[in-house]
SEDREN-196358 format. One record per residue (C-alpha): residue in one letter; z, x, y. Coordinates in steps of 0.1 Angstrom, whole numbers, plus 2048, in hexadecimal, padded with zeros to 3 digits. Layout:
AZXY...
//
This chain:
X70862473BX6F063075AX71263776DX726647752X70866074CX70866976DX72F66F76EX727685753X70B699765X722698781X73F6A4770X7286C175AX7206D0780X7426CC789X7526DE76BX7376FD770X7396FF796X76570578BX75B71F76FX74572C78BX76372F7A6X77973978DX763756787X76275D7A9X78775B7AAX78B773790X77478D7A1X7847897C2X7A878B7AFX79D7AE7A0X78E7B97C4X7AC7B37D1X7C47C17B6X7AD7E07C0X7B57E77E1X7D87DE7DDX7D67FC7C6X7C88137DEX7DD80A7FEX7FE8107E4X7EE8307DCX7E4836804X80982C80CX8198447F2X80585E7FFX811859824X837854816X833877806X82588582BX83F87383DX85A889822X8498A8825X8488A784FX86A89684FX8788B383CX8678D1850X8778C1870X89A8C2861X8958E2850X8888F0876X8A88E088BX8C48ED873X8B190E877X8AF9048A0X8D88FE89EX8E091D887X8CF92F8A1X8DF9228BBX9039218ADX8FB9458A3X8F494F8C8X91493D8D5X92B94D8B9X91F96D8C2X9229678EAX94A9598E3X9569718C8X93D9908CFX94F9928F1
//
């Protein structure tokens, strides 16, 4: 009976030190939920700068070639 009381002490400390880690599970689960939030919304944000830059650069060489095809057409036919 002395070693069945003290498999249940043993077992009482073992169930609270899970609760305890399961707690701490949970908490570190929600941290982590957290940032995975913010670096999706850090991410997004650099997608959208990417799009912006990416579009200026092909907005600037089609007005590079225009002005380039421009000069040429008016150096051939001009003549």
């Amino acid at each position: 009976q002395r070693l069945e009381g003290e498999l249940r002490e043993v077992e009482m400390g073992l169930r609270g030190e899970i609760q305890r880690l399961e707690g701490e599970l949970r908490k570190t689960e929600a941290t982590l939920r957290g940032e995975i939030h913010r670096l999706d919304q850090k991410i997004e944000r650099a997608k959208v700068e990417l799009l912006k830059w990416t579009f200026g650069f092909w907005v600037g060489n089609i007005a590079v070639l225009s002005g380039i095809m421009f000069a040429l057409f008016r150096a051939f036919v001009g003549k």
